[in-house]
C-alpha positions in Angstrom: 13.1 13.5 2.0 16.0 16.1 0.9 13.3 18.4 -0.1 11.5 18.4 3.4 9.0 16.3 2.8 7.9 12.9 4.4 6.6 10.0 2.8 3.7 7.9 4.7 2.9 4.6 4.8 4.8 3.1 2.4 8.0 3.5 -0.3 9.0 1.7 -3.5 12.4 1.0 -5.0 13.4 3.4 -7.6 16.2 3.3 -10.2 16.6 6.0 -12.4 18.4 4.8 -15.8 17.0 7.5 -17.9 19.5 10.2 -18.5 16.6 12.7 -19.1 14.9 11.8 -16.0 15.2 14.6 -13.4 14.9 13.3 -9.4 12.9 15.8 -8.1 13.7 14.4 -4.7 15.4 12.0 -2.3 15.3 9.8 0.5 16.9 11.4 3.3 17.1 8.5 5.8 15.8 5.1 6.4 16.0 2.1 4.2 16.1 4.0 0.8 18.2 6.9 2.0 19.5 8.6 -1.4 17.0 6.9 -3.6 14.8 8.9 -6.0 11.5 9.6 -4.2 9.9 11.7 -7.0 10.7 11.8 -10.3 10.0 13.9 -13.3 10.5 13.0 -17.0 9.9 15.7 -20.3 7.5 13.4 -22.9 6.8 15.2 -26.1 5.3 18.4 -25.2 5.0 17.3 -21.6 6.5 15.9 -18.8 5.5 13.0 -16.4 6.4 12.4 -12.9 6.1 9.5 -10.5 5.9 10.2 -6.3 6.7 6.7 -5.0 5.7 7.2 -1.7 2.2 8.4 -0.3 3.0 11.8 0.6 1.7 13.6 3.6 -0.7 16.7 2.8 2.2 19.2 3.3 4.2 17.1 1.1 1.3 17.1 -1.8 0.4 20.7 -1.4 4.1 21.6 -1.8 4.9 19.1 -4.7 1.9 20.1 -6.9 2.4 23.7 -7.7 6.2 23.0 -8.1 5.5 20.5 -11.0 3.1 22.7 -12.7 5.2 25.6 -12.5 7.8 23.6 -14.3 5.2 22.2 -16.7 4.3 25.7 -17.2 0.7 25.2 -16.4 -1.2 28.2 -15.6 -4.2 28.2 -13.0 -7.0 30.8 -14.0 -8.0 31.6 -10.6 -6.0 33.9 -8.6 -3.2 32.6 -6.6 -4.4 33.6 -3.1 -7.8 32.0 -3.5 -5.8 28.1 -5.2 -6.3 25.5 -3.0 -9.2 27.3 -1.3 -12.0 27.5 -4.3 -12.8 24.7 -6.9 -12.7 25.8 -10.4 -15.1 23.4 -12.9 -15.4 24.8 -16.5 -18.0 24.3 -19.1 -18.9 25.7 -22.3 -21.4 26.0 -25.0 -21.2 27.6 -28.0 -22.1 30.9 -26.4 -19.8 31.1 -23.3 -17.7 29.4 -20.8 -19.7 29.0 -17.4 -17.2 28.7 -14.4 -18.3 26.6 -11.6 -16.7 28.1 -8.2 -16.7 25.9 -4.9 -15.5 27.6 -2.1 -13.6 24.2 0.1 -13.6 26.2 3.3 -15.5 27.4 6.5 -14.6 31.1 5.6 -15.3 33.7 3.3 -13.6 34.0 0.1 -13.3 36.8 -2.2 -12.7 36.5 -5.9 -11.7 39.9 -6.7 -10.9 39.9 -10.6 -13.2 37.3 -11.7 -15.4 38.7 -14.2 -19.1 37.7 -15.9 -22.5 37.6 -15.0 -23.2 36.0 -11.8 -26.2 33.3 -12.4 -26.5 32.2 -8.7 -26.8 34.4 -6.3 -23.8 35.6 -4.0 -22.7 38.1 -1.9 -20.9 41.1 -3.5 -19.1 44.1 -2.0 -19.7 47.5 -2.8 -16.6 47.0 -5.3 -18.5 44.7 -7.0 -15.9 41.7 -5.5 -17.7 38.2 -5.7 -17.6 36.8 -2.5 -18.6 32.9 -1.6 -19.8 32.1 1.5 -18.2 29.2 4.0 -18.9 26.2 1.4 -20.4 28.6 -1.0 -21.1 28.3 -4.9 -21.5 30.6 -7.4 -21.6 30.1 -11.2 -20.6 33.0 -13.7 -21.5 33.1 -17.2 -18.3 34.5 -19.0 -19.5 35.2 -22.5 -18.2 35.6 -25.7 -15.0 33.7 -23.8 -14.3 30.8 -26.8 -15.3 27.9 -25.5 -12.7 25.2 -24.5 
């Protein structure tokens, strides 16, 4: 694609007729060469896109934090551990409790996140959460409103 990418496996025939549709990318070569490959459409107070390929995992990794930068969506974890640590969220009506998965075979620190830690995990003398290679660790955030 123009953008670097490559598609896999298969493409599909796209026509853009929508003037407010923005083609995020193109074919570079092959049977669909200057065809919208990805597509991205405002809805409301959101937006919508369509990939019409099955991207290879470079291609997904650098397509996803494009389109929620430009959605404006905001991760809560910080950027060097994304991609690297799960985030699940629950709440009651006491606290949020953050659910942290650790996707890798190394050791991840999560300097800045704060709460009590309810499982236990390694922390450094600054008081850094640390997961261990496939780690998990669960921190109660109160007095956070719940979701």
């Amino acid at each position: 694609m123009d953008d670097g990418s490559a598609g896999t496996l298969w493409s599909e025939d796209v026509s853009v007729t929508d003037p407010s549709v923005a083609v995020v990318a193109s074919y570079a070569e092959g049977p669909r060469a200057g065809q919208a490959a990805i597509t991205r459409r405002p809805a409301g107070a959101g937006s919508a896109a369509y990939v019409s390929t099955r991207l290879g995992a470079h291609g997904l990794a650098d397509l996803l934090p494009r389109l929620l930068d430009e959605a404006g969506v905001v991760g809560e974890l910080p950027p060097e551990v994304r991609g690297r640590v799960e985030l699940a969220v629950r709440a009651d009506e006491r606290a949020e409790y953050w659910f942290l998965v650790n996707r890798t075979q190394e050791r991840v620190s999560l300097a800045g996140i704060t709460g009590e830690v309810l499982d236990p995990v390694e922390q450094s003398a600054a008081d850094a959460l640390t997961l261990a290679p496939r780690g998990v660790a669960v921190v109660r955030k109160a007095g956070d409103a719940p979701r």
